[in-house]
N, C-alpha and C positions, 0 to 999 in steps of 0.2 A: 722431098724437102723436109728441112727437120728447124720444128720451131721451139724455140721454149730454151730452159735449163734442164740440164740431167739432172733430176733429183728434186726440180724446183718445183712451183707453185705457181700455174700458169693460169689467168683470169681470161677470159672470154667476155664482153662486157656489150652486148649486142640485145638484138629485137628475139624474144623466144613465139612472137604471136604469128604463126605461118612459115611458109617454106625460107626463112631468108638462109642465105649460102652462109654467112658467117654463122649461125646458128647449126647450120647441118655440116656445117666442116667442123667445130667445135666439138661436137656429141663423136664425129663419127673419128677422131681423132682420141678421144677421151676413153672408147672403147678400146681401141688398139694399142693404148699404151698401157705398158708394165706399170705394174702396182706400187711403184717408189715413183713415178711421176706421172700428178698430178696436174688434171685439167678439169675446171670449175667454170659454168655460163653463170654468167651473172647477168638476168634480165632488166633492159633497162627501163619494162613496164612496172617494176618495182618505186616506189616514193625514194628520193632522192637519201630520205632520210635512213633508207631500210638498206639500201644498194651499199651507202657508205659505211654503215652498221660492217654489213655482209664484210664487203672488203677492208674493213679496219681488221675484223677477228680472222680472216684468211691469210693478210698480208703477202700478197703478189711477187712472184720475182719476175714474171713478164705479164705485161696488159697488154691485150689489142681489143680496139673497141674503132667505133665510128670517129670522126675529128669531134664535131659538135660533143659528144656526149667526154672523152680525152679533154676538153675544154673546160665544161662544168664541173670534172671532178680537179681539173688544174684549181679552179677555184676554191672548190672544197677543202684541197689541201692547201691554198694561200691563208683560208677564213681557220682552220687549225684543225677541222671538223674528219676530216680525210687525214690519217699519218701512216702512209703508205710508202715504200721505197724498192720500187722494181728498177732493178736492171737494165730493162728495156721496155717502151711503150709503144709498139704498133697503132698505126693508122690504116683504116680505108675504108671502102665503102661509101664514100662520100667524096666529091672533090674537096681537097686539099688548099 
């Protein structure tokens, strides 16, 4: 299965603290891929303030992250704080 853009700037946006599967499909995908595309974890035990920092200077063309945490950065980019514009935004790990 093949996620992301060819060429793009793909955001992981997940739990880094322990075994979580998005976190270990992340790493083990970010190893396997060629050196023009990019895949970045962005922990979400980071301060809100540090996360959107992060992903403002990264700038994403695909995000998959939990719903809840996809929420609060929907927020973030309402309040102007987050200016981000991916292509596509993955969900899971959480119901829906």
């Amino acid at each position: 299965m093949e996620i992301g853009v060819k060429g793009g700037r793909n955001a992981a946006v997940c739990s880094t603290a322990g075994h979580f599967t998005a976190y270990s499909t992340a790493e083990r995908m970010r190893l396997k891929q060629p050196s023009n595309e990019k895949i970045r974890v962005f922990s979400i035990q980071s301060p809100l303030s540090t996360l959107v920092k992060e992903l403002n200077e990264y700038q994403p063309t695909v995000m998959g992250g939990y719903p809840t945490v996809m929420d609060i950065l929907a927020e973030e980019q309402k309040a102007g704080r987050l200016n981000i514009h991916p292509v596509a935004i993955l969900c899971g790990g959480e119901q829906l």
